[in-house]
N, C-alpha and C positions, 0 to 999 in steps of 0.2 A: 357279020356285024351283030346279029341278034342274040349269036351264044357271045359272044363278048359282052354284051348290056346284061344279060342273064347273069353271066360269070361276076361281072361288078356289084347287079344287084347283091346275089350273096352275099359277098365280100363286106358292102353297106351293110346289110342287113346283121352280118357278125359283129362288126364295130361297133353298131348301134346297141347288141345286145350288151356289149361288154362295158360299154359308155354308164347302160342301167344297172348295170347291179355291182351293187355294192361290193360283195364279197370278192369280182374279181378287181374289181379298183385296188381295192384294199390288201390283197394277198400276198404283196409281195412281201409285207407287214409280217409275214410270220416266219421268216428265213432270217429275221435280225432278234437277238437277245435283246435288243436297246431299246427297242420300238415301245409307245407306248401301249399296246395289243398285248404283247409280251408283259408288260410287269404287271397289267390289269390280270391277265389269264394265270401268271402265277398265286397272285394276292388272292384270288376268289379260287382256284383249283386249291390251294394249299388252306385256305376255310374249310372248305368241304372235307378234304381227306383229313385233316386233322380237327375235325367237327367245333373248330372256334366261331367266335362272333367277330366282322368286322365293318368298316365303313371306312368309305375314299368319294373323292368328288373328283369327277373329271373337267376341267376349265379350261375354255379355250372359245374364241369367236365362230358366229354360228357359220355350217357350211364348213369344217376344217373336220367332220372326221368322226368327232367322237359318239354319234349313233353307231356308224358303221361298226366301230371297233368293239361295239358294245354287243351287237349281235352277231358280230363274227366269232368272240369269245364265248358266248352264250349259245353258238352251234356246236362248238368245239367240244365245250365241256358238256353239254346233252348225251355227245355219241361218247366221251369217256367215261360217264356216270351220268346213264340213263334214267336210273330208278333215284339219284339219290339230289335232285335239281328242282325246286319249284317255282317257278316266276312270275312275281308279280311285278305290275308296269301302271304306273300314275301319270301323270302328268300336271304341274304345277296349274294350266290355264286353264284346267278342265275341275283339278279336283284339288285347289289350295284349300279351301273351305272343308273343317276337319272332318264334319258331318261325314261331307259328300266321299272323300278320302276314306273314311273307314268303313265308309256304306260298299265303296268299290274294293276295299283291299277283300273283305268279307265275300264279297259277289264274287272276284277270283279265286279265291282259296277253297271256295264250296264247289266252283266249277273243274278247279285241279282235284283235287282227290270225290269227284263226284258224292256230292252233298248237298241236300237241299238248302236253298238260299229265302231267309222270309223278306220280303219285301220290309214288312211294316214293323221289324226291328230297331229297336232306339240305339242310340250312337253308343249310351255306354253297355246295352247287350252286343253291340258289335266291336265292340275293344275287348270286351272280356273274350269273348269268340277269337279274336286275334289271337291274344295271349295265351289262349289255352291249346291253337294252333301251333301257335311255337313252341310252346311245350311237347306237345305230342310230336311234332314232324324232329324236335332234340331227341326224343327219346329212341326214335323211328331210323336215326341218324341221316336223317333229309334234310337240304339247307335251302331254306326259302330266299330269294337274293330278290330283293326289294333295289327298282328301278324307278327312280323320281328323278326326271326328266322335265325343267325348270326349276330347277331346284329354289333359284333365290327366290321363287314364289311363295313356298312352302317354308319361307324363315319370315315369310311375316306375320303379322297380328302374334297371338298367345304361344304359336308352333308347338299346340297340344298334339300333334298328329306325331311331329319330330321325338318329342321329351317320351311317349309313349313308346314309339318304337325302337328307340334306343335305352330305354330304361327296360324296356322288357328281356334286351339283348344283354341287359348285365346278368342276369340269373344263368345257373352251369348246365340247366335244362336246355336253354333254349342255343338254336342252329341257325343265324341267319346272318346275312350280307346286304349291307345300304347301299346302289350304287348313287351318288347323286351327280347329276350332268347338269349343269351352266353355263352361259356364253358371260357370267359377271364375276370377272378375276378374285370378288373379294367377296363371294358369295359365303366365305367362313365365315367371316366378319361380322354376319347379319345375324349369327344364330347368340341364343340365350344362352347366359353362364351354364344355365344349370342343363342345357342341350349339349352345350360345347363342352363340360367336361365330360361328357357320354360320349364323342365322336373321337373317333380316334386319329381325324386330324393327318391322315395322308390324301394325298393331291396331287394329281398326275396334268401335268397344265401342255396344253397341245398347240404349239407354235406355228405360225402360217408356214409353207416349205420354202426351202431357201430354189434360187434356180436351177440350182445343180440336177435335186428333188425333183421339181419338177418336170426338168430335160428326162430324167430317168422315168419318171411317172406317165408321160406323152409316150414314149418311147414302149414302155411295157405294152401299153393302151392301142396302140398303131402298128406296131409290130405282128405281121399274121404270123401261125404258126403251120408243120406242115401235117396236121393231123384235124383240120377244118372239114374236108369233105372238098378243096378248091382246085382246080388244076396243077400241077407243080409248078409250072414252067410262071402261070398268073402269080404265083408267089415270090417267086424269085422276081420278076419283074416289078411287082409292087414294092417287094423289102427295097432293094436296090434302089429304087427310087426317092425312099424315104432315108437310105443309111449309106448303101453303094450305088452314088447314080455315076452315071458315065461321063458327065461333065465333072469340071473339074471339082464342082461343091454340090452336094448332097443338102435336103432342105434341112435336114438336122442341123444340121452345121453353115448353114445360110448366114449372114448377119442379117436378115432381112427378117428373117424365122425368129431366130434371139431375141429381134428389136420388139418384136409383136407378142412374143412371150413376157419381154422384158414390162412394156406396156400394159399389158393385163393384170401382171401383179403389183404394180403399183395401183392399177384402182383396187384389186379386188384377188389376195393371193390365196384365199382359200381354195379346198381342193372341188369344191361346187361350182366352183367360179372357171374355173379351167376345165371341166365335163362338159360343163355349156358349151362352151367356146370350141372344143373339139368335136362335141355333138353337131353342132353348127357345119365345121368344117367337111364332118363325114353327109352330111348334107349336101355341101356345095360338091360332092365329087363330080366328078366330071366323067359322067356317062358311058361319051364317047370312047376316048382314052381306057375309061375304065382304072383309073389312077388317079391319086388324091396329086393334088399340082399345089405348087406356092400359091395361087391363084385361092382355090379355096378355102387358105389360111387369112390370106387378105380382106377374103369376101365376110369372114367368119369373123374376124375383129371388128372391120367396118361396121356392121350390122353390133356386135355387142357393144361399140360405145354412140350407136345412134343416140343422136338426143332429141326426148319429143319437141323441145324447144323450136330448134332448128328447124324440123320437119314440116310446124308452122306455120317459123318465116321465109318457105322456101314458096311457101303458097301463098304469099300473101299482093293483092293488086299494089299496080304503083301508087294510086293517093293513100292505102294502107300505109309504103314505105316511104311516102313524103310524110306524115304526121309522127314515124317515129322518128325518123330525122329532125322534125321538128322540135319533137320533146328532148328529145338529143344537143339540138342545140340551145335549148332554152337553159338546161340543166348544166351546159359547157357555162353558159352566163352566170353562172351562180344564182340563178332563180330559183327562190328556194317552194316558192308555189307557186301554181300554176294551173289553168283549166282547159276546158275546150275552147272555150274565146279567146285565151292568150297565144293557143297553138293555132288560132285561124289568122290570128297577126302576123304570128311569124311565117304559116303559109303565105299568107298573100306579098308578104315581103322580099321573098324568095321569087314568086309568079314578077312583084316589078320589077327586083335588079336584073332578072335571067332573061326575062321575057319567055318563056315556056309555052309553050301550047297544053300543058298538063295542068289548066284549070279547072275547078269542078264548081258547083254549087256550094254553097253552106249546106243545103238538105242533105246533099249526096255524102259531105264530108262526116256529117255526124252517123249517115248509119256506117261508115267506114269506120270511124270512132266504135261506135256501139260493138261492131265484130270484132274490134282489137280488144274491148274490154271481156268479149264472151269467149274466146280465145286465151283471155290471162296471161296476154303480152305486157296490157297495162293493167293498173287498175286504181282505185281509190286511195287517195293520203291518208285518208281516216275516213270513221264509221260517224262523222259530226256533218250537220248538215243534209241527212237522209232525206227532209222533206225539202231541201232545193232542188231546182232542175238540173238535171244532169251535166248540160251543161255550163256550169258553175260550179259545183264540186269538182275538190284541187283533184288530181289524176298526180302518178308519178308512175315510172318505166320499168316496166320487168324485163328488162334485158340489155346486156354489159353491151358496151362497145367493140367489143369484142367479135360478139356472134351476131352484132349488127353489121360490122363490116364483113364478115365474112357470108352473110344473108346476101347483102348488095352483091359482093363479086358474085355468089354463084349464081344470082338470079339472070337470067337473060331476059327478058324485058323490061331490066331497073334501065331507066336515062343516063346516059355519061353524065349530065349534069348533077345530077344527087350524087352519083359517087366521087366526082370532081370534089362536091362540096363538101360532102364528110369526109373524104381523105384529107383536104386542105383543113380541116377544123380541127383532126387528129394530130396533125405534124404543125399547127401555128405555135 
C-alpha cells in the first residue's frame, strides 16, 4: 500500500510539474505551421537573418496564451542565434509614463551588453542612448526585439515612447523588432497617425480553443509517457484508465467529462482557465487507487464554479433567512422601498398567519439585519439619508431568487414553512 501512494505521489507530482510550465503546455504548438508560435517565430527569425525592422501585436483575451508563445519563441531563437538577440521587456502598468519607459529600456541595454547605467540621466540623454544603441547593435548585426506587454497602455497620452521607437527603426542602421501584446482587440486603433504610419500593422489575434483543442490539449497534459522514471505496468494502468478503460467508456470519452469540459468553457475558455481546473483535478487524485477517477473531475469543477455568494447563504441562521424572504417578498409586491421596519411588518405577519414558534425580539432581529448587511447580502438603496438610523434607511437584496431558493433547499435547518412559502410565492 505504501509503494502504491509513493508511486502516485510521483505520478502527482509530474502532472503538477507539467500543469506549470509553460513551455510544456504549449509545445505541442510547434509541430503545426499554422499555430500562431509558428508565424510569430518566422516574422521575428526572418528580421534577424535578414537584419530588417519590424512590428506585430499579438491580441487576444488575457489567459489564452500569448506570454507563453512569446517566450517559447524567444527560447528558440536564443539557442539558433545566440550572439545575435537582445531583449528588452516593458510592461504597460509599470512603465506607460515615457520617462520611466526609457529610464528602463536604457537600464536593460546597459545591463545586456554590460555598461554602466547613470541613474540621474535625463529622459532626452536616455533616448539619444537608445538610438545610438540601435545603431550600433545595426551595425553589430544584433536585433534588439522590444517586448511591450500592455500595449494599449503605451497608446496613451503623447505615445512619445511609441513615435520614438519606431521612428528610430526607419533609419538602414538600425536592427530591431516591437513585439506588442494586448488583451484589447482594437489596441491599433488607439495609436497616433503619425505612430501608425511607422508600424507595420500585422496582427496575430489568438482565439479561445474550440473543444476539440481542448480534448487534445487535456489529453497531451494527462497522458504519462514511458520515459518518467514510473513503473511500467503503473503507466499502463493510469493511460488505460483515462483512454483504454475496461469498462465500456473511458473518462475521455465519458459524456459526463465533455459535459464538465463543455461547462467550463462557457464561463472561461481560455487556456489558464483549464490548467486550473486540471491542476484541481490532479489534486483530487485519489491516493488510494492511485488513479485519477471521474470523481476528481467533478470535485475539480465543483470547487472552480463555487460561488462566494452561496458559501454565505449556506451559513446563514434561520431569522437571517426569514428577513430575506421577507425582502423577497416585499420586492414580489412591487415595493419599490423599503426599510428595517417594513421588513419587521412583514416578519411579524408571517409569525400571525403561520403561527411559528421562530419568533425573535426586534433587538435580536436587527443585529441579524446588521450581519446581512456586513456580509453584502443586502445593503443600502442609496448613499442619502447617512445621518438617519439605520433602521430607516431603504435597504434592497443582493441576491436573485434564484440562489435564494436554492440556499433554502440546501440548508437543513431552514423550516418547511419558509420554504412552503417561497416556493408558493415562486409559482403564484
Amino acid at each position: 500500500m505504501a509503494a502504491a501512494a509513493s508511486v502516485a505521489s510521483q505520478a502527482q507530482a509530474v502532472l503538477r510539474g507539467r500543469l506549470c510550465d509553460p513551455g510544456f503546455v504549449h509545445s505541442a504548438l510547434r509541430s503545426s505551421p499554422d499555430t500562431n508560435y509558428s508565424k510569430l517565430k518566422y516574422l521575428v527569425a526572418s528580421s534577424v537573418s535578414e537584419a530588417c525592422n519590424n512590428s506585430v501585436l499579438l491580441l487576444g483575451p488575457r489567459g489564452c496564451g500569448k506570454a507563453a508563445v512569446v517566450d517559447m519563441v524567444l527560447e528558440d531563437l536564443k539557442k539558433e542565434h545566440p550572439d545575435a538577440i537582445s531583449v528588452i521587456r516593458l510592461n504597460g502598468m509599470l512603465h506607460s509614463d515615457d520617462n520611466c519607459a526609457t529610464k528602463e529600456i536604457a537600464r536593460q541595454l546597459c545591463l545586456e551588453h554590460q555598461l554602466s547605467f547613470s541613474k540621474m540621466a535625463s529622459s532626452d540623454d536616455n533616448t539619444e542612448f537608445i538610438i545610438d544603441m540601435l545603431r550600433e547593435c545595426g551595425l553589430a548585426h544584433k536585433t534588439i526585439l522590444f517586448i511591450l506587454e500592455e500595449f494599449d497602455l503605451f497608446a496613451q497620452g503623447k505615445q512619445r515612447l511609441l513615435y520614438s521607437l519606431l521612428d528610430a527603426m526607419q533609419s538602414l542602421t538600425s536592427q530591431a523588432v516591437v513585439i506588442g501584446v494586448s488583451c484589447r482587440l482594437d489596441a491599433d486603433q488607439l495609436l497616433e497617425k503619425r505612430v501608425r504610419s511607422r508600424f507595420s500593422h500585422r496582427k496575430l489575434l489568438f482565439v479561445p480553443s474550440s473543444l476539440e483543442d481542448t480534448q487534445r490539449l487535456v489529453e497531451h497534459l494527462l497522458i504519462l509517457a514511458n520515459n518518467l522514471g514510473l513503473p511500467a505496468n503503473y503507466i499502463t494502468d493510469y493511460n488505460s484508465r483515462l483512454t483504454l478503460s475496461y469498462t465500456l467508456q473511458n473518462i475521455f470519452s465519458d459524456k459526463k467529462f465533455k459535459g464538465i469540459l463543455n461547462s467550463l468553457m462557457d464561463a472561461d475558455a481560455t487556456t489558464s482557465s483549464i490548467l486550473r481546473f486540471l491542476f484541481r483535478a490532479v489534486s483530487y487524485m485519489d491516493m488510494e487507487s492511485g488513479y485519477l477517477s471521474m470523481e476528481s473531475f467533478v470535485k475539480a469543477c465543483s470547487s472552480m464554479q463555487r460561488q462566494p455568494k452561496m458559501d454565505s447563504l449556506l451559513d446563514l441562521s434561520i431569522l437571517e433567512l426569514y428577513i430575506l424572504v421577507c425582502m423577497h417578498r416585499l420586492e414580489d409586491k412591487e415595493q419599490s422601498s423599503y426599510n428595517f421596519t417594513s421588513i419587521m411588518k412583514e416578519y411579524r405577519s408571517i409569525q400571525d398567519a403561520y403561527k411559528t414558534s421562530d419568533k425573535y425580539a426586534s433587538t435580536v432581529c436587527f443585529r441579524a439585519f446588521e450581519h446581512l448587511l456586513d456580509r453584502e447580502l443586502i445593503s443600502f438603496g442609496d448613499n442619502r439619508g447617512r445621518n438617519q438610523a439605520l433602521e430607516y434607511r431603504p435597504v434592497k437584496l443582493l441576491v436573485s431568487s434564484r440562489e435564494l431558493a436554492q440556499s433554502l433547499k440546501l440548508n437543513t435547518t431552514c423550516p418547511a414553512v419558509l420554504q412552503k412559502l417561497f416556493d408558493r410565492e415562486r409559482y403564484m
